[in-house]
C-alpha positions as CSV (number, residue, x, y, z in Angstrom):
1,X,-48.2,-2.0,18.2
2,X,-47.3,-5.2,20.5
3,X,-44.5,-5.9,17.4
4,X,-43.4,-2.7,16.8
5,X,-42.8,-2.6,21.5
6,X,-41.2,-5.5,20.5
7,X,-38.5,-4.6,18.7
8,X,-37.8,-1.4,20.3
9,X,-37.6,-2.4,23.8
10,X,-34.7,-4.5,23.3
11,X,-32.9,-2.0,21.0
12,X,-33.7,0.6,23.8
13,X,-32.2,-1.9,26.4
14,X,-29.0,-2.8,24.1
15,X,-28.3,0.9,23.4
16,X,-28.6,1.8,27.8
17,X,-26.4,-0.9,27.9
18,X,-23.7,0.2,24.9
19,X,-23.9,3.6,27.1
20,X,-22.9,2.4,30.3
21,X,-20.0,0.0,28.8
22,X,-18.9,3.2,27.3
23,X,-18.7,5.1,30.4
24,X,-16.6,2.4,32.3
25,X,-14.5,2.4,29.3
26,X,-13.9,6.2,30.0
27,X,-13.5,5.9,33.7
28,X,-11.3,2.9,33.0
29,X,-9.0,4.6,30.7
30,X,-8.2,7.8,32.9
31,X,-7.5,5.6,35.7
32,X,-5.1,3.4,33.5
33,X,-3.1,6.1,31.6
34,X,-4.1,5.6,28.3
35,X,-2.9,8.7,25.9
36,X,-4.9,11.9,25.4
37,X,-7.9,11.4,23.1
38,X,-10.8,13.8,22.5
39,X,-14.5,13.8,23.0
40,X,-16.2,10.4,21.9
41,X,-19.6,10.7,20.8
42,X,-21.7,7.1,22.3
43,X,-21.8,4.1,20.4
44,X,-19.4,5.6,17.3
45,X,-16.7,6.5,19.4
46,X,-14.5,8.9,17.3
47,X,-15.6,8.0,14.0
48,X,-16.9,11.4,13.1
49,X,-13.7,13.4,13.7
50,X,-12.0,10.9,11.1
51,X,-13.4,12.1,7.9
52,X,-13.2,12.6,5.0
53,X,-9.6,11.6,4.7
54,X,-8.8,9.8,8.0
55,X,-4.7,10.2,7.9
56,X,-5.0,14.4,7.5
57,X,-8.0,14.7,10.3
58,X,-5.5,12.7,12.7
59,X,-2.8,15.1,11.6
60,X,-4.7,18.3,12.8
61,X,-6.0,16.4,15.8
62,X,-2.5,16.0,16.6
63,X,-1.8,19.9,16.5
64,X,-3.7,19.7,20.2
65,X,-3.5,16.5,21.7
66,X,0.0,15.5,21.0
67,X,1.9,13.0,19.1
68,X,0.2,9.9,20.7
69,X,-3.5,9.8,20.6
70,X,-6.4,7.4,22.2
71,X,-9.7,6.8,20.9
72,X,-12.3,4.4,19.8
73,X,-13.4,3.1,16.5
74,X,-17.3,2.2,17.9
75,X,-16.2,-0.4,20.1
76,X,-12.1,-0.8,19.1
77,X,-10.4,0.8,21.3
78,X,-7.3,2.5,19.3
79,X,-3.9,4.3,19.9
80,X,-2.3,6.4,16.9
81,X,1.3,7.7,16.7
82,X,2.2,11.0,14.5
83,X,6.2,11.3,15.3
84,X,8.8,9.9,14.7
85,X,10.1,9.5,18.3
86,X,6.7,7.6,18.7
87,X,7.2,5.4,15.8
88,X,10.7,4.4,17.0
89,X,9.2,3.3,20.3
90,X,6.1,1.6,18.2
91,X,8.5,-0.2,15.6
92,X,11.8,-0.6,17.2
93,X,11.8,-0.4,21.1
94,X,8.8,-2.5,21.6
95,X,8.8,-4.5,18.5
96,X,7.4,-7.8,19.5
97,X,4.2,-6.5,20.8
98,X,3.8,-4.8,17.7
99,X,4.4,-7.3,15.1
100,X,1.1,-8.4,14.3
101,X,-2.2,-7.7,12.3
102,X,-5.7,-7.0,13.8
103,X,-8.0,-8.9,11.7
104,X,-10.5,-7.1,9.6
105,X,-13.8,-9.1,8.4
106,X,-13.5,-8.3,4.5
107,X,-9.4,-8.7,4.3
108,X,-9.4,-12.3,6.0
109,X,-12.2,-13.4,3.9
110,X,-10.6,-11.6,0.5
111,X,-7.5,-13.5,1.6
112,X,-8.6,-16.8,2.2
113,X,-8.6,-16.7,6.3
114,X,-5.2,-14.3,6.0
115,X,-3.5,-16.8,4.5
116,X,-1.2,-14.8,2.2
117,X,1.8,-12.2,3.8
118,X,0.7,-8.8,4.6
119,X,-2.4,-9.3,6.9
120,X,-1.0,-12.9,8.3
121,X,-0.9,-12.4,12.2
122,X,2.7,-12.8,13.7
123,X,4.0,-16.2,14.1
124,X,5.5,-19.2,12.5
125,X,3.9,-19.2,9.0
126,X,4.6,-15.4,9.1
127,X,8.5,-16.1,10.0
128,X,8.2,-18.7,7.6
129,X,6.8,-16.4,4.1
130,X,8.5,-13.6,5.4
131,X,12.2,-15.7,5.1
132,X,10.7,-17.1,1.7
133,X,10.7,-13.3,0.2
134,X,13.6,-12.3,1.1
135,X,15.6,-15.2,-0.1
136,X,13.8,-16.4,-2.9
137,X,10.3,-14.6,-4.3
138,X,11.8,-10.8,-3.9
139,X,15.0,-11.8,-3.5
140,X,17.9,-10.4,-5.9
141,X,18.5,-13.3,-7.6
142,X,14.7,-13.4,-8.4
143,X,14.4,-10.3,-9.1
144,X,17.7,-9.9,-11.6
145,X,16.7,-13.0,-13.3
146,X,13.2,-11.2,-13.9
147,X,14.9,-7.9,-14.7
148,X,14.5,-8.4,-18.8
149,X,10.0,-8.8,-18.1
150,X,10.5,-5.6,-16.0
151,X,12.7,-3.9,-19.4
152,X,10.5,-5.1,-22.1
153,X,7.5,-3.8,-20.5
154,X,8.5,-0.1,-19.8
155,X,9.8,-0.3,-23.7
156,X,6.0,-0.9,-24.7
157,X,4.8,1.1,-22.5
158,X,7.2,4.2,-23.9
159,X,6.2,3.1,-27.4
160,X,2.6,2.9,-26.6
161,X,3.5,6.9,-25.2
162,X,5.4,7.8,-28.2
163,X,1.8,6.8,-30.4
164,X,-0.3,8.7,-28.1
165,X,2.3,12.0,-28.6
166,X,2.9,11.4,-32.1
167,X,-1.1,11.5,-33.0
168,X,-1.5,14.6,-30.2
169,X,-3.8,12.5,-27.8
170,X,-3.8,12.8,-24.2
171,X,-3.1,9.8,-21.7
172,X,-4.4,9.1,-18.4
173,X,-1.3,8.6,-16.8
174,X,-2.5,6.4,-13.7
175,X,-4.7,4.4,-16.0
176,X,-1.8,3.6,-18.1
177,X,1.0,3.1,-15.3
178,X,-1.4,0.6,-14.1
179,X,-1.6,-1.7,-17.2
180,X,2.1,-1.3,-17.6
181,X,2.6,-2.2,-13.8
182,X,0.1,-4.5,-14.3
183,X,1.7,-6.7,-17.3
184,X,5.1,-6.6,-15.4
185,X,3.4,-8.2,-12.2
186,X,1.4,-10.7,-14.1
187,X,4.5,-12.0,-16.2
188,X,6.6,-11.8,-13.0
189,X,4.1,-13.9,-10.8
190,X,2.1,-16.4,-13.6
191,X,4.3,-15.5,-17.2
192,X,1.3,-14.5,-18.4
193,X,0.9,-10.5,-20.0
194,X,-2.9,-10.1,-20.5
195,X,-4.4,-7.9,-23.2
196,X,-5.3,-4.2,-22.4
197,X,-8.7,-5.5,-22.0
198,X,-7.7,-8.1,-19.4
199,X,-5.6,-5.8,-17.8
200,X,-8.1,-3.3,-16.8
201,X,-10.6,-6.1,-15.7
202,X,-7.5,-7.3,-13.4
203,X,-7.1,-3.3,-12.6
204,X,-10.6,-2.8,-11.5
205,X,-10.6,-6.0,-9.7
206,X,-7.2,-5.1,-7.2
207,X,-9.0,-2.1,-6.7
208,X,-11.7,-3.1,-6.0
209,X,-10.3,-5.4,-3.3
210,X,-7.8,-2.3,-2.1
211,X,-11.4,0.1,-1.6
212,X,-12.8,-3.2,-0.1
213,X,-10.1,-3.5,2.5
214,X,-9.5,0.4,3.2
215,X,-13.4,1.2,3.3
216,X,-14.9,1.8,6.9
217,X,-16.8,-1.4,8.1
218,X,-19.2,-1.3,10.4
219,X,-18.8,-5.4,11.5
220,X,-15.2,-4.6,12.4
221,X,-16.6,-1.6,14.6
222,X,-19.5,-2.5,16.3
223,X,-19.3,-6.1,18.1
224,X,-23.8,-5.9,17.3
225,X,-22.9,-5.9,13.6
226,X,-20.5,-8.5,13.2
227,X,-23.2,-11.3,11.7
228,X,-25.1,-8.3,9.8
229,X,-23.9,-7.1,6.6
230,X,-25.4,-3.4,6.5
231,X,-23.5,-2.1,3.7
232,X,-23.5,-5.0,1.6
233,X,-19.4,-6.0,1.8
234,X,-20.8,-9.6,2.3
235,X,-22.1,-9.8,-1.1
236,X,-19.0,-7.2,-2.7
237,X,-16.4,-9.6,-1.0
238,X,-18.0,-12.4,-2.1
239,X,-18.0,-11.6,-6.0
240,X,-14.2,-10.1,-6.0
241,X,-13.7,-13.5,-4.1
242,X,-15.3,-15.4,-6.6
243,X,-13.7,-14.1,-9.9
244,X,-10.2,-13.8,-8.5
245,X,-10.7,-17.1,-7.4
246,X,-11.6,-18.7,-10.5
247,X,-8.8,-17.0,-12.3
248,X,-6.1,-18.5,-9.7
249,X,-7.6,-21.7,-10.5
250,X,-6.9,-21.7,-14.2
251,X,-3.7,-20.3,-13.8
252,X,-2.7,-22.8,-11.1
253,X,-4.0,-25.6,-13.6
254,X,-2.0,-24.5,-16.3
255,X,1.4,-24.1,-14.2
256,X,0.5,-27.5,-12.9
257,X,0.4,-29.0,-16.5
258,X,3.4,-27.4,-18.0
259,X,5.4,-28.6,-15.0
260,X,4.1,-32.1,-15.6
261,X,4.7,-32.2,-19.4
262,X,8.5,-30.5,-18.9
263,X,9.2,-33.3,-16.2
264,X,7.8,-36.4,-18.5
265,X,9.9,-34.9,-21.6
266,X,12.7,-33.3,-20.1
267,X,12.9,-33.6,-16.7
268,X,13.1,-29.7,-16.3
269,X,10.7,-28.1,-13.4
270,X,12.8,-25.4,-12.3
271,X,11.2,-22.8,-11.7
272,X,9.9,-20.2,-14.3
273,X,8.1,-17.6,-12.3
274,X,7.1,-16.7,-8.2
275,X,4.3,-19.1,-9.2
276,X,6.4,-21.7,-10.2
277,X,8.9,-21.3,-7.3
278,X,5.6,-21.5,-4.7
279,X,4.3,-24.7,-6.5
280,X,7.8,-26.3,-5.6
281,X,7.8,-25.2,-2.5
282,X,4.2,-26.9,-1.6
283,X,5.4,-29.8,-3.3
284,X,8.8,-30.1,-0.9
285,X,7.5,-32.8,1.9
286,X,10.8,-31.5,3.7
287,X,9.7,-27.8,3.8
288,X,9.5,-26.1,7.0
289,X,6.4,-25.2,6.4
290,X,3.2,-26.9,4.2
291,X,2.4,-24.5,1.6
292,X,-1.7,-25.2,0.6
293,X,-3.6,-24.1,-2.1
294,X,-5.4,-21.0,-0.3
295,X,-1.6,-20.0,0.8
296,X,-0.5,-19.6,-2.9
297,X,-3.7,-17.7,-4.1
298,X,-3.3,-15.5,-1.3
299,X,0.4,-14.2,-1.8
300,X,-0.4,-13.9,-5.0
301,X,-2.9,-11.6,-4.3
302,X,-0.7,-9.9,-1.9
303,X,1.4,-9.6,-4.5
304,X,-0.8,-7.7,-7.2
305,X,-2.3,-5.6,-4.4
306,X,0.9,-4.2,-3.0
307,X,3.1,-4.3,-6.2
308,X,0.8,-3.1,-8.7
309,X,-1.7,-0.1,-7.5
310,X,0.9,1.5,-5.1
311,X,3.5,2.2,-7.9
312,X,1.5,3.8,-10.6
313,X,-0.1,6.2,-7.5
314,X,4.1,6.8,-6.7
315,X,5.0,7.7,-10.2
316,X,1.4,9.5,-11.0
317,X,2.6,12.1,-8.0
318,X,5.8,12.2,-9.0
319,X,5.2,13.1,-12.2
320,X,2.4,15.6,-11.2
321,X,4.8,17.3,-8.9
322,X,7.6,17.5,-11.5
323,X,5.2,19.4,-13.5
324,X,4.6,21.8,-10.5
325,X,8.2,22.2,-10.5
326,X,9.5,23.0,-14.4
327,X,12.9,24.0,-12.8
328,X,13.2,20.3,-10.5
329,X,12.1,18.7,-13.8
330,X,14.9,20.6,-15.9
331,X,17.7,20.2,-13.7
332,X,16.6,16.2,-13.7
333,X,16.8,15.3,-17.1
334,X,20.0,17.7,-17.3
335,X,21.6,14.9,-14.6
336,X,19.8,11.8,-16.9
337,X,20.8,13.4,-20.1
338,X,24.5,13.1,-19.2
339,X,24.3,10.0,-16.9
340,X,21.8,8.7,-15.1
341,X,22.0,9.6,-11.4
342,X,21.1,10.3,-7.9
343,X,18.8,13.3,-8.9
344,X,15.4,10.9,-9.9
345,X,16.3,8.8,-6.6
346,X,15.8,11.6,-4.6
347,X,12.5,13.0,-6.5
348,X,11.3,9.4,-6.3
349,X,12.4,9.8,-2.3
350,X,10.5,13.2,-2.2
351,X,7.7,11.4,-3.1
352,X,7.3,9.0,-1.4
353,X,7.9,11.7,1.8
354,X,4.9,13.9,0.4
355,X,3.0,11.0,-0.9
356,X,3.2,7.8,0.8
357,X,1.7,4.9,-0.9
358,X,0.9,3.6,2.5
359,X,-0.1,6.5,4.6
360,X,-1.0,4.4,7.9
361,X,0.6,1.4,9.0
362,X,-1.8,-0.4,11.3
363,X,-0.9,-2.8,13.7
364,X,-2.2,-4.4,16.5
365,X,-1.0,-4.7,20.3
366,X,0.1,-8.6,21.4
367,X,0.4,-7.2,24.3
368,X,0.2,-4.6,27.1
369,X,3.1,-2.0,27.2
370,X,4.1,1.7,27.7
371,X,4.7,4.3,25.2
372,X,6.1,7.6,26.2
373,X,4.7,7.5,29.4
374,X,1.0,5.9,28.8
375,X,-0.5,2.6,29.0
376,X,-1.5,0.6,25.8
377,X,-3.4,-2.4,26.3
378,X,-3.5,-5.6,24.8
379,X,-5.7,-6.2,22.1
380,X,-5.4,-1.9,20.7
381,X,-5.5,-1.4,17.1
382,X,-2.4,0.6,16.5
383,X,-1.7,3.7,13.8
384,X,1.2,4.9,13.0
385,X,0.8,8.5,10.7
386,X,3.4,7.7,8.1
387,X,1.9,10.7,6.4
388,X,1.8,12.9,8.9
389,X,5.6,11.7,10.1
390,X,6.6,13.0,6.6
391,X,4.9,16.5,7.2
392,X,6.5,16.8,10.6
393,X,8.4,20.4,10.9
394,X,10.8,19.1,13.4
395,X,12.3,16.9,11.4
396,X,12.0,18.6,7.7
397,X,12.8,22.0,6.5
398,X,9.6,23.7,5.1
399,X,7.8,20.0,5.3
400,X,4.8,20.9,2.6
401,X,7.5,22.1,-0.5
402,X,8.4,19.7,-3.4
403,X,12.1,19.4,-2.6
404,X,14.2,16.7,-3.5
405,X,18.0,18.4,-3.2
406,X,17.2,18.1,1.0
407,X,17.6,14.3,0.2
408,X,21.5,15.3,-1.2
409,X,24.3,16.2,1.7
410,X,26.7,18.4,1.6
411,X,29.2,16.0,0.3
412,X,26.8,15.1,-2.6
413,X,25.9,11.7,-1.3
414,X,22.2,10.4,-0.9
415,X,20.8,10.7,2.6
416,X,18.3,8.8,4.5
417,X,17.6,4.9,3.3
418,X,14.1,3.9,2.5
419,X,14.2,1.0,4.5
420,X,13.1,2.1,7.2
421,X,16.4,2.9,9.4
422,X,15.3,6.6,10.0
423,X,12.2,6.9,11.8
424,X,11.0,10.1,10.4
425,X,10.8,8.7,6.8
426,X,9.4,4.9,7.2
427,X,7.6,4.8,3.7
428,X,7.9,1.1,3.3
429,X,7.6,0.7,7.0
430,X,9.9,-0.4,9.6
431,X,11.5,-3.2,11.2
432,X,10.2,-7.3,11.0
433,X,7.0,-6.3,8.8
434,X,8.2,-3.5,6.9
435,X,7.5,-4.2,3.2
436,X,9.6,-7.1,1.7
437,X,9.1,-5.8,-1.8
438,X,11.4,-2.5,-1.5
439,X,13.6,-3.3,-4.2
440,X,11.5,-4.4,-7.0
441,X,9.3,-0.8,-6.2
442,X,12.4,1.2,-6.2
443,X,13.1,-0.2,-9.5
444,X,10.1,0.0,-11.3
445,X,9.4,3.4,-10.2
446,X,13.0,5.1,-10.6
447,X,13.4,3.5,-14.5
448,X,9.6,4.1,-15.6
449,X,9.8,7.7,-14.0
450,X,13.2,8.3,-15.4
451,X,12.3,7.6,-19.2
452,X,8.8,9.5,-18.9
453,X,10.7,12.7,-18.1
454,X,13.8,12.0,-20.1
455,X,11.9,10.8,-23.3
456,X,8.9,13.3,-23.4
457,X,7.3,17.0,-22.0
458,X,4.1,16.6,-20.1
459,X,1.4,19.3,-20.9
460,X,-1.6,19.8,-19.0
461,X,-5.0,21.9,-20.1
462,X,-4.0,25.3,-19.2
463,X,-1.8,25.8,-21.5
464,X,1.7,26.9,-20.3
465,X,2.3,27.6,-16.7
466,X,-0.4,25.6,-15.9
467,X,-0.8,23.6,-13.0
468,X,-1.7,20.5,-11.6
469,X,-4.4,19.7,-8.5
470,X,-2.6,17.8,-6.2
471,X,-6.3,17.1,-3.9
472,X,-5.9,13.7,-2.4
473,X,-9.1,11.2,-2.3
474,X,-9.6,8.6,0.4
475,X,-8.4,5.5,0.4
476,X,-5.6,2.7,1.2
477,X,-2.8,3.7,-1.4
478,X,-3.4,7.3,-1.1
479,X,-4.9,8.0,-4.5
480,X,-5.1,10.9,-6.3
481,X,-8.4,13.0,-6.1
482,X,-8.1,14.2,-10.1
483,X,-6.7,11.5,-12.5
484,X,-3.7,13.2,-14.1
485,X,-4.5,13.6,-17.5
486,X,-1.4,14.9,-19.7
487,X,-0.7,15.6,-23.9
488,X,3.0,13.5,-24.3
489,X,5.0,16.1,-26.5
490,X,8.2,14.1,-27.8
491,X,11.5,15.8,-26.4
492,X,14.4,13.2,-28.1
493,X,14.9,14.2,-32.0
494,X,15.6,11.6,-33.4
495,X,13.6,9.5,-30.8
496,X,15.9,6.5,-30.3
497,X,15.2,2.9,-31.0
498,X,13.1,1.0,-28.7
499,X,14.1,-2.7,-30.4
């Protein structure tokens, strides 16, 4: 009895106490003009009016308290944005106290202390990698000088399609996407392509690290649980940790030996990959910046994480709502058959509007500043609804139908960049940390989606007129709650040459 008093009375006294923080927090925040928020429940905050899927429930909450909403993650106080006036403000007007990252336990420890690109807080070394992919890792030089990997990939992965239709077997096309996005970032980063086998364990191991770094965690949320690991993301972390780790090291060890042998024989290091190019970079004494070990592994990383899962989601939901749409299908390979066009950039654009890879950009605050009239401290993890934006009625005409023509003006030109210019389709994001690798996902998507639709008919069990679910599951790259699961049926006779 005397233990069990013992370790209820101070949980009893540390909960009283969570309770009367919380109410301060409340009185606090009406007196300092924070933005509308609904009824917190104590110690978890909002957390139970964010599930299942956190991006729609914030999209109906929206509906009544307005475009800007307040509330608390446990103990993190939070702010998130679902228009794209709000956005602007977020992204444009009040840039700099936007620009940075909060830090989450299980991203800064999966990226070696955030020492890769995407979760690195704002600041020199950010300035720094952020100037290094735009002129030299993503940069169009890079990129065109990797543009034959890119080609030879999608060819194998059309003749691997044309098998599967030729013997009448289905393919799991987000499985499949995945190796084939898979081989092209693995050859464009290390020169390596890895076997099927290889390639899934690579697979399962980015997604693993993107369900590790879009999962709830209570250490983030609760300031009691940050030395407690109550799920068990300690020991999860720690194994994805470990194996990617080990294969950076043998890959780094390998680049490191080549280079060596080609400068005693020939004297040629240049550069043969983004590997290569960061391995001369951390050997430049000169260079603005000191480039370590734990700074390579983690672009790389960055790399496979935001190149590789986010593309095969895009083209699995394109593909699933071309077969939706048998007439937008037809009257797109009617535009590729004669030359290829502006019809699959705008389905890709649709897409990407209905679907975003990226459905909330999160920041955090660097500091205090007002948006639309309220306060938002320093130190607030900020949203921003990207989803939701793209669903916005003011903005789009009949916002939940598959339409990519509202993409095409009157004079017959595209509309509305991807980059990020128009604040009521950010799909990559916006401004200073809006993502650096736009190109290289245009490119991939638009030419693998192009030749899946051009080359072969996608059926579905149902048999004609039958339709796909287009359920979304949780997580960070808005996957798809069904895999879409499809019989290739040739279309070209005679199918061309893939040599």
């Amino acid at each position: 009895m005397a233990d069990l008093q013992g370790f209820f009375l101070p949980f009893i006294i540390c909960l009283v106490s969570l309770l009367v923080v919380q109410a301060i927090f409340r009185r606090t925040r009406i007196q300092s003009r924070l933005p509308p928020s609904p009824t917190a429940l104590p110690i978890i905050g909002h957390l139970h009016l964010l599930a299942p899927i956190p991006h729609q429930a914030i999209y109906k909450l929206s509906s009544r308290y307005g475009p800007l909403i307040h509330f608390f993650l446990g103990s993190v106080p939070c702010v998130v944005a679902c228009s794209s006036e709000i956005a602007k403000e977020l992204l444009k007007t009040h840039e700099n106290a936007f620009s940075s990252r909060p830090k989450m336990l299980a991203v800064d420890y999966l990226t070696y202390g955030s020492a890769g690109f995407i979760f690195t807080p704002y600041g020199p070394y950010w300035k720094f990698m952020k100037k290094l992919c735009m002129s030299e890792l993503l940069g169009a030089r890079t990129l065109n000088q990797l543009l034959p990997v890119r080609s030879e990939e999608i060819r194998r992965f059309i003749q691997m399609v044309l098998t599967k239709a030729n013997a009448k077997e289905a393919v799991d096309v987000g499985l499949e996407i995945n190796r084939l996005t898979n081989h092209i970032m693995s050859r464009m980063t290390m020169s390596q392509r890895c076997s099927d086998n290889e390639a899934d364990e690579v697979r399962e191991l980015v997604q693993s690290i993107l369900q590790l770094c879009g999962k709830f965690n209570l250490a983030d949320c609760f300031w009691f649980c940050k030395n407690l690991d109550l799920q068990g993301f300690g020991k999860k972390t720690n194994e994805a940790r470990k194996t990617f780790d080990a294969m950076m090291e043998r890959i780094i060890k390998e680049h490191e030996e080549t280079r060596k042998l080609n400068k005693e024989t020939s004297g040629d290091d240049a550069p043969k990959d983004l590997l290569d190019i960061l391995l001369t970079i951390s050997e430049d004494e000169s260079s603005e910046v000191k480039l370590t070990r734990e700074n390579i592994k983690a672009f790389i990383l960055d790399m496979f994480s935001a190149g590789m899962d986010t593309t095969a989601v895009t083209i699995e939901w394109a593909l699933a709502e071309l077969i939706n749409h048998p007439d937008i299908m037809n009257k797109a390979r009617g535009e590729i058959d004669v030359v290829v066009g502006k019809k699959q950039i705008t389905i890709v654009k649709e897409t990407l509007r209905l679907h975003p890879t990226g459905p909330m950009i999160v920041r955090e605050s660097i500091e205090s500043c007002t948006i639309n009239g309220y306060e938002i401290p320093a130190k607030t993890r900020v949203f921003i609804n990207v989803w939701a934006i793209g669903r916005d009625p003011n903005h789009w005409e009949k916002p939940l139908e598959f339409h990519p023509e509202r993409f095409i003006g009157e004079d017959g030109k595209t509309q509305l960049d991807v980059r990020g210019q128009h604040y009521h389709y950010i799909p990559f994001g916006s401004g200073r940390r809006a993502c650096p690798g736009i190109s290289l996902a245009l490119h991939m998507v638009q030419t693998t989606l192009a030749t899946m639709i051009q080359c072969f008919d996608w059926k579905v069990n149902g048999g004609d007129g039958a339709t796909v679910d287009m359920e979304e599951a949780p997580g960070l790259t808005l996957p798809r709650a069904c895999p879409l699961i499809c019989v290739p049926l040739t279309r070209l006779n005679p199918f061309p040459s893939l040599e």
